[in-house]
Backbone atoms as SQL, in Angstrom:
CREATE TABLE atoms (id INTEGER PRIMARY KEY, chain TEXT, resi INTEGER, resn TEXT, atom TEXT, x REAL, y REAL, z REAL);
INSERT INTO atoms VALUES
  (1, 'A', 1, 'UNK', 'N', 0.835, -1.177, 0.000),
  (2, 'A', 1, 'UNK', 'CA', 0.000, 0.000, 0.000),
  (3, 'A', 1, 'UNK', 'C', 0.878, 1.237, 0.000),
  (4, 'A', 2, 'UNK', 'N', -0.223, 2.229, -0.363),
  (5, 'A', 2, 'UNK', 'CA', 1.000, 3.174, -0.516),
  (6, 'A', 2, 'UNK', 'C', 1.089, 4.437, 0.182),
  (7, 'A', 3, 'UNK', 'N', 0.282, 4.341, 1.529),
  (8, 'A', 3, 'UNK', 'CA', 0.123, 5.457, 2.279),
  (9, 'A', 3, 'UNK', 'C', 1.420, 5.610, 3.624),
  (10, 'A', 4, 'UNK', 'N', 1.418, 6.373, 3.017),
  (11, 'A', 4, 'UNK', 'CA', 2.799, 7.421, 4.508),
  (12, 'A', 4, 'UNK', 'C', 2.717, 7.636, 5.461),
  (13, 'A', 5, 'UNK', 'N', 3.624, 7.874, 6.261),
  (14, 'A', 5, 'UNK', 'CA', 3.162, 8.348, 7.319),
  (15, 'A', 5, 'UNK', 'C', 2.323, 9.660, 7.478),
  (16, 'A', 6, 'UNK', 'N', 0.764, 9.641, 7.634),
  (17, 'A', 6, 'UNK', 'CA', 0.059, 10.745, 7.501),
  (18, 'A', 6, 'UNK', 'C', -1.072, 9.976, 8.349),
  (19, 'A', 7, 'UNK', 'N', -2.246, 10.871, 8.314),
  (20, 'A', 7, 'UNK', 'CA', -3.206, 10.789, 9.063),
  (21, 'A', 7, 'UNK', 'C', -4.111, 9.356, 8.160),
  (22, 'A', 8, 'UNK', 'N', -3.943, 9.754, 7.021),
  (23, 'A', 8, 'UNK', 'CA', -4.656, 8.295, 6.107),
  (24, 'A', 8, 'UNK', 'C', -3.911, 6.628, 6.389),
  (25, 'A', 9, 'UNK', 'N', -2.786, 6.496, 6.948),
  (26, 'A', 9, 'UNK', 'CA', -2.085, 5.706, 7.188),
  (27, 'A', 9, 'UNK', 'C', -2.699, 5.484, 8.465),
  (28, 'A', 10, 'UNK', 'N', -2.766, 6.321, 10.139),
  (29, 'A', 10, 'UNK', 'CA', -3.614, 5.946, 10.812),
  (30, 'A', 10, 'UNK', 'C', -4.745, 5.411, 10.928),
  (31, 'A', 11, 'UNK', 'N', -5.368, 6.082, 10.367),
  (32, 'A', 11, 'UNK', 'CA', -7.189, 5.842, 9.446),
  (33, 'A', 11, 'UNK', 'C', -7.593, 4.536, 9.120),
  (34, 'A', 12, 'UNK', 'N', -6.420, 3.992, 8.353),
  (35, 'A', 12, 'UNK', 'CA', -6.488, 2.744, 7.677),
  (36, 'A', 12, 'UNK', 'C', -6.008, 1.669, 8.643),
  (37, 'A', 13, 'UNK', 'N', -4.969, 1.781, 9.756),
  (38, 'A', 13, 'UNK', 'CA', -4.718, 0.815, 10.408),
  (39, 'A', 13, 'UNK', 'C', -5.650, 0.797, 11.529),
  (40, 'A', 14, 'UNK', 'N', -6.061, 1.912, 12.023),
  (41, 'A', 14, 'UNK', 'CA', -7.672, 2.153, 13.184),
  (42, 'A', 14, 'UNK', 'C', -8.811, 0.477, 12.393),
  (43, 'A', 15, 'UNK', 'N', -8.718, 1.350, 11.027),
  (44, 'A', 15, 'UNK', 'CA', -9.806, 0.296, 10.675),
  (45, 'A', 15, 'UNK', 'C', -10.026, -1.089, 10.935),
  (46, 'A', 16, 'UNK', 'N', -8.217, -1.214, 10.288),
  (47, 'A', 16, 'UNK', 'CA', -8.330, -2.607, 9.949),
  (48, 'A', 16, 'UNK', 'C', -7.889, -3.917, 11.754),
  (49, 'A', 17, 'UNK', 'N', -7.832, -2.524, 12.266),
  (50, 'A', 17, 'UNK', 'CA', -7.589, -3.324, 13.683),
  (51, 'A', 17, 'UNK', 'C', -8.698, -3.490, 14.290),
  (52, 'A', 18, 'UNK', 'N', -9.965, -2.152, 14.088),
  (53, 'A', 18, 'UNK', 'CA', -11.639, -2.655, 14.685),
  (54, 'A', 18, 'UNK', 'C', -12.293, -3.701, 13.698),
  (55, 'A', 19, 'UNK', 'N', -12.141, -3.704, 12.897),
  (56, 'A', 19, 'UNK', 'CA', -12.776, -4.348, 11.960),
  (57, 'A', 19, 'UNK', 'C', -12.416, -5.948, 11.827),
  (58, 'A', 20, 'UNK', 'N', -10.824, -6.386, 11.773),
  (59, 'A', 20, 'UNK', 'CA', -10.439, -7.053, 11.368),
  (60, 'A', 20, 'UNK', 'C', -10.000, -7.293, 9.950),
  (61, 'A', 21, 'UNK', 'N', -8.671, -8.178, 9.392),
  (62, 'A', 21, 'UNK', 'CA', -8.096, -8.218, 8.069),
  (63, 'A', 21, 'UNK', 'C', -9.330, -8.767, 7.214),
  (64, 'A', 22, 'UNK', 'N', -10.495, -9.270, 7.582),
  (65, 'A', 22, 'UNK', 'CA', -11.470, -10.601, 6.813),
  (66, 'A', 22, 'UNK', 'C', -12.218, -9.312, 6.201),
  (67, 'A', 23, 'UNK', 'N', -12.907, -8.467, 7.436),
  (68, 'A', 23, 'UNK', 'CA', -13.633, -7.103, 6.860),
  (69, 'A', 23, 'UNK', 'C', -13.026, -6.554, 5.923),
  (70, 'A', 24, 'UNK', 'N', -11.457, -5.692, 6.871),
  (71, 'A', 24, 'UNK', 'CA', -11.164, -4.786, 6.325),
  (72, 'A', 24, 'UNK', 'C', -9.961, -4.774, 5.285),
  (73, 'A', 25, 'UNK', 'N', -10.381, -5.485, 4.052),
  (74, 'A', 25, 'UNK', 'CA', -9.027, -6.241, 3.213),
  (75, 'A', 25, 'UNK', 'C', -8.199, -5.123, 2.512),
  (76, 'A', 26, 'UNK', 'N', -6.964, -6.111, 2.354),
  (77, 'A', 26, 'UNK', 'CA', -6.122, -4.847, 1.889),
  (78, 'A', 26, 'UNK', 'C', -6.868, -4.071, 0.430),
  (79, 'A', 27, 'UNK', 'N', -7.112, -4.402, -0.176),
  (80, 'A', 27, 'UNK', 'CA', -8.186, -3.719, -1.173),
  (81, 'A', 27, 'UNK', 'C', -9.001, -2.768, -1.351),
  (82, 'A', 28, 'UNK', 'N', -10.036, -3.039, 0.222),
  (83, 'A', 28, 'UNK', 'CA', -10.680, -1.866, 0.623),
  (84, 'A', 28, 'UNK', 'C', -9.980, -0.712, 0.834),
  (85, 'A', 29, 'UNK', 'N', -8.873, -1.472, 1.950),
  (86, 'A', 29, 'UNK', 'CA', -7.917, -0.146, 2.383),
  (87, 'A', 29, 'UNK', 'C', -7.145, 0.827, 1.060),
  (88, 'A', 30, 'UNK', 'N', -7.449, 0.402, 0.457),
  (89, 'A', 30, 'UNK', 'CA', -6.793, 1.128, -0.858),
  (90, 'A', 30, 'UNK', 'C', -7.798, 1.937, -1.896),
  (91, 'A', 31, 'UNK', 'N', -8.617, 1.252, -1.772),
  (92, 'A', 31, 'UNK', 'CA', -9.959, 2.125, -1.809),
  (93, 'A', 31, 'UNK', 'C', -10.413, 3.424, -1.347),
  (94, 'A', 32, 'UNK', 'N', -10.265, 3.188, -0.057),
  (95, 'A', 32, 'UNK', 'CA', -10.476, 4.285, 0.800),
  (96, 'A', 32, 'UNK', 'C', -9.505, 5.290, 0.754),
  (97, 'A', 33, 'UNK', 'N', -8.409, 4.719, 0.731),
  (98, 'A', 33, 'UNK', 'CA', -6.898, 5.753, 0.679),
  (99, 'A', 33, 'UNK', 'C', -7.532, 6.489, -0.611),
  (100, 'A', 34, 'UNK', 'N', -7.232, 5.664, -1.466),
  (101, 'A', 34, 'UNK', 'CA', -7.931, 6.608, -2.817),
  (102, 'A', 34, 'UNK', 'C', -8.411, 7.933, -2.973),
  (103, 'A', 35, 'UNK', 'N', -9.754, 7.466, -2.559),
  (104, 'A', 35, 'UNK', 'CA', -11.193, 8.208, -2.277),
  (105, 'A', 35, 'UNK', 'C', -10.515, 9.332, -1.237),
  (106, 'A', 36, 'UNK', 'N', -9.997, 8.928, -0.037),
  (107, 'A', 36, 'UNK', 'CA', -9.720, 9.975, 0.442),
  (108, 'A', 36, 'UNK', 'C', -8.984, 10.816, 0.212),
  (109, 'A', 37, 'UNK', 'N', -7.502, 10.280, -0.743),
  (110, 'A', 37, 'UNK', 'CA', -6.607, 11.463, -1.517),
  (111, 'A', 37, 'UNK', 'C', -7.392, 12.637, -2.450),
  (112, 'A', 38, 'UNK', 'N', -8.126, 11.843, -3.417),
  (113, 'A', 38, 'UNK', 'CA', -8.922, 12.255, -4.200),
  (114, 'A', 38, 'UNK', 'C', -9.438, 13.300, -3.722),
  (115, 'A', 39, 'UNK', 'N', -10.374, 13.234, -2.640),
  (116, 'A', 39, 'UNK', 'CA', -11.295, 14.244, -2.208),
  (117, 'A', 39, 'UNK', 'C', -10.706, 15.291, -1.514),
  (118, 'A', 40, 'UNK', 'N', -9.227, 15.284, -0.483),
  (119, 'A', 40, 'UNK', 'CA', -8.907, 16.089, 0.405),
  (120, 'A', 40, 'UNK', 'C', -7.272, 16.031, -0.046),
  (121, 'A', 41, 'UNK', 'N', -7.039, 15.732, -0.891),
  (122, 'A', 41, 'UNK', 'CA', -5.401, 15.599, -1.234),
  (123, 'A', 41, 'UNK', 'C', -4.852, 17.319, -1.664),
  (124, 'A', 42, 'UNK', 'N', -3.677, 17.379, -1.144),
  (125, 'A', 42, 'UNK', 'CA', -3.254, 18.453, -0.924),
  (126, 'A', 42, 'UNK', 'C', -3.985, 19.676, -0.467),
  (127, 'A', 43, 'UNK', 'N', -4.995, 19.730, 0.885),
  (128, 'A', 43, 'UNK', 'CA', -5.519, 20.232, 1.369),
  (129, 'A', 43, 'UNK', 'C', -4.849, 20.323, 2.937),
  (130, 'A', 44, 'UNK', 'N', -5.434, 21.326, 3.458),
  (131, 'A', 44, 'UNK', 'CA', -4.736, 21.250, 4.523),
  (132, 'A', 44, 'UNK', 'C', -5.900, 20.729, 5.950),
  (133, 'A', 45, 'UNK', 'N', -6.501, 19.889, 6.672),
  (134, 'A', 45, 'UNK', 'CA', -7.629, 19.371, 7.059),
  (135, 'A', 45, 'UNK', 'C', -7.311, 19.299, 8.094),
  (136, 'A', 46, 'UNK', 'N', -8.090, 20.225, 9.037),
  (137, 'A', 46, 'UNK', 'CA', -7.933, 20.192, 10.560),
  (138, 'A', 46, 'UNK', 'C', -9.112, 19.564, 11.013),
  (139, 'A', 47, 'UNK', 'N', -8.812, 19.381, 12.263),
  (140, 'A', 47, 'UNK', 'CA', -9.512, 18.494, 12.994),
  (141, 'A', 47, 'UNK', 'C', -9.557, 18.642, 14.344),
  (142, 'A', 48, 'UNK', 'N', -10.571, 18.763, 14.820),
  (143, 'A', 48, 'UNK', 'CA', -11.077, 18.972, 15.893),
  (144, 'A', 48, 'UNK', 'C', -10.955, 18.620, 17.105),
  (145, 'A', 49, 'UNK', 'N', -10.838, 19.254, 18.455),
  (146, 'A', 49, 'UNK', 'CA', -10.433, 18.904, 19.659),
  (147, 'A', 49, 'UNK', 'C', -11.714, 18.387, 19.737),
  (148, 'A', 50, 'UNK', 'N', -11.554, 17.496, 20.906),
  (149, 'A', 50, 'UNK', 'CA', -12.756, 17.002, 21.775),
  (150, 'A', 50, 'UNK', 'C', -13.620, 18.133, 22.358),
  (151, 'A', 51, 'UNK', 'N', -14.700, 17.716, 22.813),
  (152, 'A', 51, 'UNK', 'CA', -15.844, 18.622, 23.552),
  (153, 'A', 51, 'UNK', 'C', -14.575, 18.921, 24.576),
  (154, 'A', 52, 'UNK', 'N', -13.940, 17.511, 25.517),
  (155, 'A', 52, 'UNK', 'CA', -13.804, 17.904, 26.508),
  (156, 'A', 52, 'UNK', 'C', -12.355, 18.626, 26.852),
  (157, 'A', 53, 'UNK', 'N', -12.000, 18.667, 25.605),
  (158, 'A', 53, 'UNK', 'CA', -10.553, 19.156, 25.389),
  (159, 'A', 53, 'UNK', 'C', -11.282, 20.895, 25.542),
  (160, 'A', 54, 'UNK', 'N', -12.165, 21.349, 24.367),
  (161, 'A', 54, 'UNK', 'CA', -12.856, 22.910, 24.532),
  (162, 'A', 54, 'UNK', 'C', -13.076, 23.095, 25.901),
  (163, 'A', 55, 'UNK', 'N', -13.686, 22.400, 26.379),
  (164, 'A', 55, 'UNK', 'CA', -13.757, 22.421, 27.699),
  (165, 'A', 55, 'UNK', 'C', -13.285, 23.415, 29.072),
  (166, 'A', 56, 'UNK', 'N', -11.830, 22.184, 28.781),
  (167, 'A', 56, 'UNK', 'CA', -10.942, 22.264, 29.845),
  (168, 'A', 56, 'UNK', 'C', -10.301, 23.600, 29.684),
  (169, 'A', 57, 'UNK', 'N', -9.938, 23.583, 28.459),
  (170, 'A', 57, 'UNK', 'CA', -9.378, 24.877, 28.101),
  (171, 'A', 57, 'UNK', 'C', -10.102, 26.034, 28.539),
  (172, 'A', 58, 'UNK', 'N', -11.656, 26.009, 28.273),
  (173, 'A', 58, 'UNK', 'CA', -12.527, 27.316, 28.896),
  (174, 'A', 58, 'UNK', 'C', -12.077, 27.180, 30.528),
  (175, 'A', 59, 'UNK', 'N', -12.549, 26.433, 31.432),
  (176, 'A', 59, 'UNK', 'CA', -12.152, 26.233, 32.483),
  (177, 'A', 59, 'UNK', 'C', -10.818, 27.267, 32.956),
  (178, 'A', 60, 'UNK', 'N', -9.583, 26.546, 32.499),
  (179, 'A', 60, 'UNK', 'CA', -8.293, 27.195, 32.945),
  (180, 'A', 60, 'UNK', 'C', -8.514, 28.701, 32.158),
  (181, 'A', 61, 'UNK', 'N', -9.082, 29.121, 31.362),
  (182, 'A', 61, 'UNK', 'CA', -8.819, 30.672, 30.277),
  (183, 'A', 61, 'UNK', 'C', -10.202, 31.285, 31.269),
  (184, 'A', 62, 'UNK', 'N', -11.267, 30.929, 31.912),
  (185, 'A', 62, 'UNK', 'CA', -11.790, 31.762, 33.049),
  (186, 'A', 62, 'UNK', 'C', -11.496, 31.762, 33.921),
  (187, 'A', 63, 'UNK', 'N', -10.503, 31.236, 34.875),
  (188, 'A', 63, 'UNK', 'CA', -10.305, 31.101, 36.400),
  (189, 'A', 63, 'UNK', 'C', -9.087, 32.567, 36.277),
  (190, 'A', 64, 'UNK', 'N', -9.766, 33.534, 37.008),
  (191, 'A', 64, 'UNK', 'CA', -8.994, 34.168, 37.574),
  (192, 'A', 64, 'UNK', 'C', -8.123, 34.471, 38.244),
  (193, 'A', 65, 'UNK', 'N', -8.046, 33.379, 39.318),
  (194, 'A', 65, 'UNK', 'CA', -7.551, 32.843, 40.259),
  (195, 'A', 65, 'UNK', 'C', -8.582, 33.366, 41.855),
  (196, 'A', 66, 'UNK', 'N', -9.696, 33.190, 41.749),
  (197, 'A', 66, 'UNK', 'CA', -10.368, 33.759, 42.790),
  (198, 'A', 66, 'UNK', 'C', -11.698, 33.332, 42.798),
  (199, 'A', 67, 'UNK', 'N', -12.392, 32.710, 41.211),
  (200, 'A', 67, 'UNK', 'CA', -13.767, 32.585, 40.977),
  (201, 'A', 67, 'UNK', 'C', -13.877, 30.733, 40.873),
  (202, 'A', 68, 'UNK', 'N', -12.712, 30.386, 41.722),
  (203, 'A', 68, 'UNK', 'CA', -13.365, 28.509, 41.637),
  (204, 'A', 68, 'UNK', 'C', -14.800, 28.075, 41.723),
  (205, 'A', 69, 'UNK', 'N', -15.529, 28.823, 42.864),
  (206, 'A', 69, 'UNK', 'CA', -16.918, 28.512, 42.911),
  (207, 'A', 69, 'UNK', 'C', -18.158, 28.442, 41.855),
  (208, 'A', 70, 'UNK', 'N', -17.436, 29.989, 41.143),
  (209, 'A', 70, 'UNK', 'CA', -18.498, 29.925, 39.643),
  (210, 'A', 70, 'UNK', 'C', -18.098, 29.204, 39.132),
  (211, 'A', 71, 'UNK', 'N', -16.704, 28.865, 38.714),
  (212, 'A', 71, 'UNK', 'CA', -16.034, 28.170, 37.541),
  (213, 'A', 71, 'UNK', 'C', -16.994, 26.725, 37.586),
  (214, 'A', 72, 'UNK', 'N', -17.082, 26.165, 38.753),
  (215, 'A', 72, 'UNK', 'CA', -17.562, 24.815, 39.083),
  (216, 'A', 72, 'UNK', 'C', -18.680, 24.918, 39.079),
  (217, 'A', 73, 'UNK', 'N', -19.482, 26.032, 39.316),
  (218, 'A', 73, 'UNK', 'CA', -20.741, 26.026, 39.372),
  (219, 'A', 73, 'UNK', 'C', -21.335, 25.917, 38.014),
  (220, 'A', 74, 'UNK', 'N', -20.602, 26.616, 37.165),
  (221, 'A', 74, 'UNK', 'CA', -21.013, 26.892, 35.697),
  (222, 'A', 74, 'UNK', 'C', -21.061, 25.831, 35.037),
  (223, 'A', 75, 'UNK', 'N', -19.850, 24.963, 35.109),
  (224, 'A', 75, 'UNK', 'CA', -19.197, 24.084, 34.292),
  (225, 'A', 75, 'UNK', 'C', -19.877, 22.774, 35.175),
  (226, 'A', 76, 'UNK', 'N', -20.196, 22.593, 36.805),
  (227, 'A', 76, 'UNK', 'CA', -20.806, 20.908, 37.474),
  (228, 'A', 76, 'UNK', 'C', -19.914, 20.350, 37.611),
  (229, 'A', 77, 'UNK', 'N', -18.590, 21.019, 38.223),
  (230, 'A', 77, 'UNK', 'CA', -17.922, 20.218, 38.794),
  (231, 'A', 77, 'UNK', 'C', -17.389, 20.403, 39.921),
  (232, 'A', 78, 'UNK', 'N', -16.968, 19.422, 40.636),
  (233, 'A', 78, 'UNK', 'CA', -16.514, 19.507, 42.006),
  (234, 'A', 78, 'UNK', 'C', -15.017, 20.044, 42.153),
  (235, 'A', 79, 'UNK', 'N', -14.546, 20.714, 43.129),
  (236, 'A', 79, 'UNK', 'CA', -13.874, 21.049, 43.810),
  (237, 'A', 79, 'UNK', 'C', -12.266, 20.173, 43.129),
  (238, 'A', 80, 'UNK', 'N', -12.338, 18.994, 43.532),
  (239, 'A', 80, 'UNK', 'CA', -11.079, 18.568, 42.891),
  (240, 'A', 80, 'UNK', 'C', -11.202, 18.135, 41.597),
  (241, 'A', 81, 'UNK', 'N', -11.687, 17.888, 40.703),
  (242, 'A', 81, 'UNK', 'CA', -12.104, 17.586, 39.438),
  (243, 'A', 81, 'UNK', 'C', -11.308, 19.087, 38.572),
  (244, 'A', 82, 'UNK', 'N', -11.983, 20.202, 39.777),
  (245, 'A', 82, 'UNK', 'CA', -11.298, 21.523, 38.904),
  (246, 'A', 82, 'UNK', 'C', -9.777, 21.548, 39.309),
  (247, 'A', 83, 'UNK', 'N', -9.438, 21.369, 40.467),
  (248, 'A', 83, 'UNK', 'CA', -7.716, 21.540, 40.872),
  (249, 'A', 83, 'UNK', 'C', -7.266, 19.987, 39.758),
  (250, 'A', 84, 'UNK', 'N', -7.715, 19.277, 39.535),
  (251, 'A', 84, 'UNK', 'CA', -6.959, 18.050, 38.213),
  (252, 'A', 84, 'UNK', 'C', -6.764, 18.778, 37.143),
  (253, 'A', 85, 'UNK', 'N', -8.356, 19.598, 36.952),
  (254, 'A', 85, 'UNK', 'CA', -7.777, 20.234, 35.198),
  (255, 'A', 85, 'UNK', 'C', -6.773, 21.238, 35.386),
  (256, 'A', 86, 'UNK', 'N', -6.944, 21.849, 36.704),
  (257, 'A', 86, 'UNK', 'CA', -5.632, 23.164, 36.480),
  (258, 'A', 86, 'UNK', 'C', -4.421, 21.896, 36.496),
  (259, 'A', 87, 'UNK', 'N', -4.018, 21.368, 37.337),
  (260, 'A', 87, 'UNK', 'CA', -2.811, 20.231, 37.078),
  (261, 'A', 87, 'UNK', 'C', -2.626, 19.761, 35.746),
  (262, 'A', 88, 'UNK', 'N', -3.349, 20.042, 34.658),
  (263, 'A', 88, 'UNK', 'CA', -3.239, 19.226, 33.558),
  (264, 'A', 88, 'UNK', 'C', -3.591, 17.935, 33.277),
  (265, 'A', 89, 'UNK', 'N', -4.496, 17.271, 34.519),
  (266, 'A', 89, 'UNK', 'CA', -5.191, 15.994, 34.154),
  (267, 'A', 89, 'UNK', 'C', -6.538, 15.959, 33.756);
């Protein structure tokens, strides 16, 4: 096959590891590579954080350092749940 190291190379091994080799034959996978060069090739295709990635980020970009109570109140979370996301977990 003839995909690189790129995001279509992930794509294709995601597949063929949920799916299995019987589903997801090398054939298809070449298929798809195809189709997907075709449609988005030499484009530049971003992709999206998680909900909870937007999230976290709102979280830490409102804390003032003084408003934990709203922050948690706003957002439903407890007390240490918010000191994890400031830690980075």
């Amino acid at each position: 096959m003839k995909y690189g190291d790129d995001l279509i190379k992930f794509m294709i091994k995601t597949m063929q590891h949920a799916l299995g080799e019987n589903l997801f034959t090398e054939n298809l996978a070449e298929q798809v590579e195809t189709q997907i060069r075709q449609e988005y090739g030499g484009q530049a295709v971003y992709v999206a954080k998680t909900d909870s990635d937007v999230r976290r980020e709102s979280i830490i970009r409102e804390f003032n350092g003084r408003n934990r109570r709203e922050i948690c109140a706003k957002f439903g979370i407890g007390k240490a749940h918010f000191y994890r996301i400031l830690k980075g977990g």
